[in-house]
C-alpha positions as CSV (number, residue, x, y, z in Angstrom):
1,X,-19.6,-18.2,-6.7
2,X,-17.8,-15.8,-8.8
3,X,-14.5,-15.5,-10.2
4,X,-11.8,-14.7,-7.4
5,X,-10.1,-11.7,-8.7
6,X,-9.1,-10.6,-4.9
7,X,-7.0,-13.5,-3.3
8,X,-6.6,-12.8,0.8
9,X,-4.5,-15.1,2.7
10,X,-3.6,-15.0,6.3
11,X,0.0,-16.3,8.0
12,X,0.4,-15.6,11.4
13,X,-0.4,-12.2,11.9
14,X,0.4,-11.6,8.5
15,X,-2.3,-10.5,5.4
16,X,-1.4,-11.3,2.4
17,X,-3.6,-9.8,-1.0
18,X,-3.0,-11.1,-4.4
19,X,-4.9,-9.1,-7.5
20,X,-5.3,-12.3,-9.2
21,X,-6.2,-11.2,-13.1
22,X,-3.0,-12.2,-14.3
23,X,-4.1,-12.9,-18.0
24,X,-5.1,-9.5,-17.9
25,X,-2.1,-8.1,-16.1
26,X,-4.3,-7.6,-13.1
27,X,-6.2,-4.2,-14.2
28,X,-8.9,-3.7,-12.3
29,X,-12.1,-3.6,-13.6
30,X,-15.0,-2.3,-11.3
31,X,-16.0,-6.4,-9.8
32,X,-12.1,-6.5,-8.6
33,X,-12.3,-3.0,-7.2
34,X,-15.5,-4.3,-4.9
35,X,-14.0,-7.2,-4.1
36,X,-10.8,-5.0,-3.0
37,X,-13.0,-2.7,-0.9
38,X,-14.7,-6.1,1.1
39,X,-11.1,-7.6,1.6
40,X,-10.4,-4.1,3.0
41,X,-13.5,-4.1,5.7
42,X,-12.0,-7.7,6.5
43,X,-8.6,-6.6,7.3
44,X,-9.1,-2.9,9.2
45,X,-11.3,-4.3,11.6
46,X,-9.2,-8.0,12.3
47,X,-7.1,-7.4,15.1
48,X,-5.1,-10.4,14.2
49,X,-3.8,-8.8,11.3
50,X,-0.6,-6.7,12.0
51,X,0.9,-6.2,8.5
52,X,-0.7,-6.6,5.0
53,X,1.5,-7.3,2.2
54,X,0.0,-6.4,-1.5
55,X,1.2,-8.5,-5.1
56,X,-0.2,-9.3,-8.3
57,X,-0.1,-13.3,-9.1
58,X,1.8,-14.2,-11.6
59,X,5.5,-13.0,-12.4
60,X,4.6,-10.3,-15.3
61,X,2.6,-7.8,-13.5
62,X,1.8,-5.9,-10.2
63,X,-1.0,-4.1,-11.6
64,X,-1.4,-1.9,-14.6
65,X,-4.4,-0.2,-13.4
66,X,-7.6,0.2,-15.2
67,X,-9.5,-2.1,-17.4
68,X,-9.0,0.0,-20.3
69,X,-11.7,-2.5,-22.3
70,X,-14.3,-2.4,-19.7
71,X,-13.6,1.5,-20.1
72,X,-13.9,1.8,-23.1
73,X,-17.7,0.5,-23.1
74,X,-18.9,3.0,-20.3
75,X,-20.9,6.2,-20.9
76,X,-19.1,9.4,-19.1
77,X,-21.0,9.1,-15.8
78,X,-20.1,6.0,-15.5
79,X,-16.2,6.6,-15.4
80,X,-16.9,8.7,-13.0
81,X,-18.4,7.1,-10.8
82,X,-15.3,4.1,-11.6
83,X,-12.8,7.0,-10.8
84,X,-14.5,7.7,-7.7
85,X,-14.7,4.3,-6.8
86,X,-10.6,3.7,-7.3
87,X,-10.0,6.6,-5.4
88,X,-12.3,5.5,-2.5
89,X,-10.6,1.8,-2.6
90,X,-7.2,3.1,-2.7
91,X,-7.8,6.2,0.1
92,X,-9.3,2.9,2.4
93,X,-5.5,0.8,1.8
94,X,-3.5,4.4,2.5
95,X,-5.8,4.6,5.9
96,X,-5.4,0.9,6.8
97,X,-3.9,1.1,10.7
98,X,-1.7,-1.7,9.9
99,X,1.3,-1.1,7.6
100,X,1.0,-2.3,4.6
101,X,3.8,-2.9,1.9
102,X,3.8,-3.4,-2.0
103,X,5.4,-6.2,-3.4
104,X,5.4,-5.5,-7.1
105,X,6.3,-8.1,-9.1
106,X,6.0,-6.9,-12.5
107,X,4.6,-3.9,-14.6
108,X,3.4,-1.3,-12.5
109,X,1.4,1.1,-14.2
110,X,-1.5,3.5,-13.7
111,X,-3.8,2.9,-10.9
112,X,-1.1,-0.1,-10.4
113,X,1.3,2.2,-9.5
114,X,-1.2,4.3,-7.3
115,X,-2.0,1.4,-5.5
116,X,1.5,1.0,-4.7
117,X,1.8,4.7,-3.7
118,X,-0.6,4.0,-0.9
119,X,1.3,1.5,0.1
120,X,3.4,2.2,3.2
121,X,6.6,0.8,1.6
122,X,7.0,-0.5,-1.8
123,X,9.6,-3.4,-2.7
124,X,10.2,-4.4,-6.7
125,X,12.0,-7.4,-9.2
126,X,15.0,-5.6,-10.9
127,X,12.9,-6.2,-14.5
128,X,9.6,-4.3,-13.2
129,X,8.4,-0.8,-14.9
130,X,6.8,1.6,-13.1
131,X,4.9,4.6,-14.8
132,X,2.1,7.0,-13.8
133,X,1.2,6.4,-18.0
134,X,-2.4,8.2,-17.5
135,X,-1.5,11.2,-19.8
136,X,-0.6,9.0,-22.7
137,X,-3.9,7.8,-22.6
138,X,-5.5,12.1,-22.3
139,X,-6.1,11.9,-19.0
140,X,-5.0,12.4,-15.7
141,X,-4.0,10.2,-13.1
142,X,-7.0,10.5,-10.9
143,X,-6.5,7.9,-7.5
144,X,-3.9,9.5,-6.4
145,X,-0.9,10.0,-8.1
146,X,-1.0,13.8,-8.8
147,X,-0.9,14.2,-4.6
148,X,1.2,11.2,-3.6
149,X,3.8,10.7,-6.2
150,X,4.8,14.4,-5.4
151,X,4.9,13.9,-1.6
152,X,6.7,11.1,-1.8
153,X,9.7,12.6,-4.4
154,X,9.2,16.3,-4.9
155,X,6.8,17.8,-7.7
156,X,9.8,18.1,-10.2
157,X,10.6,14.7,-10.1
158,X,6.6,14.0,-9.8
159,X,5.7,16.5,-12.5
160,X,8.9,14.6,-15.0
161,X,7.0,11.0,-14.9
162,X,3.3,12.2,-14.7
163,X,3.7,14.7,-17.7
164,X,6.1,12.4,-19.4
165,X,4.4,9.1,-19.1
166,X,7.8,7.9,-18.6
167,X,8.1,4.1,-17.9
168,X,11.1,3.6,-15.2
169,X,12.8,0.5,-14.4
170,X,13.2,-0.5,-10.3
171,X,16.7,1.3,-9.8
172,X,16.1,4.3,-11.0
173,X,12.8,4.0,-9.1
174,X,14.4,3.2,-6.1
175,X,17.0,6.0,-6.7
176,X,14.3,8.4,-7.0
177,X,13.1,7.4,-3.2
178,X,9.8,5.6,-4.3
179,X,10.7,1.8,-4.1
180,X,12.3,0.6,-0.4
181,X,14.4,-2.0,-2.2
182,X,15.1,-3.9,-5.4
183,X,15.3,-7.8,-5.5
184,X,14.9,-10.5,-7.6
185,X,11.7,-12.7,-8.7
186,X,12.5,-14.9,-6.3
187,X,13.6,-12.9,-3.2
188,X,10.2,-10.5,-3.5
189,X,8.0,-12.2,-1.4
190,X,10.8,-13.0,1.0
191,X,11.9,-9.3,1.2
192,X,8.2,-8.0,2.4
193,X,7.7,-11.0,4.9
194,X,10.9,-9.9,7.0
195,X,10.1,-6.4,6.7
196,X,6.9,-7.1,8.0
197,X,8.2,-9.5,10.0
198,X,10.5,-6.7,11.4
199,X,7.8,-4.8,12.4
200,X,5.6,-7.5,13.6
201,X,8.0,-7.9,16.5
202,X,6.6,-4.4,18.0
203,X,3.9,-3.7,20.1
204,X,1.1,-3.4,17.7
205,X,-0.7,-0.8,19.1
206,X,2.4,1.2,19.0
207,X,3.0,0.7,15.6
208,X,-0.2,1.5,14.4
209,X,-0.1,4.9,16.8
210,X,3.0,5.9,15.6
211,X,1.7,5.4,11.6
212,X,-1.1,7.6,12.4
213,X,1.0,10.3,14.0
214,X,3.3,10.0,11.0
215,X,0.6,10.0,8.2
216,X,-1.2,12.9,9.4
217,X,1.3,14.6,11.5
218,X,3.7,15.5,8.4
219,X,0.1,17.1,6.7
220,X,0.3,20.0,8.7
221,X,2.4,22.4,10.3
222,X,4.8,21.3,12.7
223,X,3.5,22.7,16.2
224,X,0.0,20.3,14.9
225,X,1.6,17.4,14.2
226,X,3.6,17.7,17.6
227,X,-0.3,17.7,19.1
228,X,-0.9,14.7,17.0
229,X,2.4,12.7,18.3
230,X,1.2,13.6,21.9
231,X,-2.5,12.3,21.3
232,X,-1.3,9.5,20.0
233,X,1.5,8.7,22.8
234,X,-1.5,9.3,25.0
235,X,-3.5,6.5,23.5
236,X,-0.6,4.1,24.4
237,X,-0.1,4.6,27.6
238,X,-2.8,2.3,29.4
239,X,-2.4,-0.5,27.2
240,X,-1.3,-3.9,28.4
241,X,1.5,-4.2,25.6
242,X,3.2,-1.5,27.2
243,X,3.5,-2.8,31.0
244,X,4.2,-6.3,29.6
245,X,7.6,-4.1,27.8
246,X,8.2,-3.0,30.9
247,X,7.6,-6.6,32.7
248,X,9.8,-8.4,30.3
249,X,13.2,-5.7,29.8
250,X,13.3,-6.0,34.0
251,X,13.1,-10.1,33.1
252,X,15.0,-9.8,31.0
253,X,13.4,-11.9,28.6
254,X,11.6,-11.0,25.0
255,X,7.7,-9.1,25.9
256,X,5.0,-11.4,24.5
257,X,2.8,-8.0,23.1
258,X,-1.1,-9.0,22.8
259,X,-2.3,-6.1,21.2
260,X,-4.0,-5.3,24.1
């Protein structure tokens, strides 16, 4: 068996994936991006899955992205086809149905930080770093980052850190809108599990409906994504999880949602 470089774990309804590299700051090289892209058909597909939670293991880094030794070894096709590849993995965790959050425990760097971008929420340690560093190293952030980052924060802001390579530390990221919250080592793993335990207390199906309809519904113009919202509502409608709401607010007691 080889070397576990993806770490999945399940608690409750909760996923939990660890990029465990940490003596390599948990870059990715392309045997961690396939194992990435299995633990993703695992978790789209497992109904008992409601939340996924992503970390790096260890307490220096969340991720700072490619393996830039394996990189350096591989002829031009080749790191095309790894872009490619990072930009597939990371377009599958952005299109997950369940939310997912970033925990980011560490330097967060690169295709690290693009990760996190795809990420529905992002939560960091006071002492991380964040950077989209690609240009330092003459090229281009290419899973992501040029589309997300300014989505998520403006393109001024977006086209500061990309063309800069500026390293930031967690408040000024999270005063710039792209972390959810700051904490310490300790409180980081803590902080995700009640968000996603905060969300976990929904009807599933509605949560995942009303993702969608945000995710694509802000993509296009506003009469659409008013189309979208009703398509999704529609989906809801039949579902068990919605009479049980009904069922349990005239009990008056707490709806026991099935994801059904």
């Amino acid at each position: 068996m080889g070397e576990r470089k993806i770490v999945f774990e399940k608690e409750g309804y909760l996923g939990l994936v660890t990029l465990n590299r940490p003596n390599e700051l948990n870059c990715f090289d392309y045997d961690m991006l396939h194992q990435l892209e299995q633990t993703l058909d695992r978790i789209q597909f497992d109904k008992g899955i409601r939340t996924v939670i992503f970390t790096g293991a260890g307490e220096r880094s969340f991720s700072t992205g490619a393996d830039l030794k394996e990189r350096r070894t591989m002829p031009e096709q080749e790191v095309q086809h790894f872009v490619n590849k990072i930009r597939h993995v990371f377009d599958r965790v952005e299109e997950l149905p369940q939310p997912t959050i970033a925990a980011i425990n560490g330097f967060c760097f690169g295709g690290g930080f693009e990760l996190a971008l795809a990420c529905d929420f992002r939560y960091a340690t006071r002492a991380a770093k964040l950077g989209m560093t690609e240009v330092s190293w003459a090229i281009i952030p290419g899973a992501g980052g040029t589309q997300r980052l300014p989505r998520l924060i403006g393109k001024g802001k977006a086209k500061e850190l990309i063309l800069t390579a500026r390293k930031i530390d967690a408040p000024t990221a999270e005063e710039l809108g792209i972390l959810n919250g700051v904490t310490d080592q300790a409180g980081l793993l803590p902080k995700a599990k009640a968000l996603a335990g905060e969300i976990m207390q929904n009807g599933p199906l509605a949560v995942i409906q009303a993702k969608y309809a945000i995710n694509y519904g802000t993509e296009v113009d506003l009469k659409t994504g008013l189309k979208i919202e009703s398509k999704a509502y529609e989906v809801i409608i039949p579902t068990r999880d919605r009479m049980e709401a009904l069922h349990a607010f005239s009990e008056k007691r707490k709806p026991e949602f099935k994801g059904e």
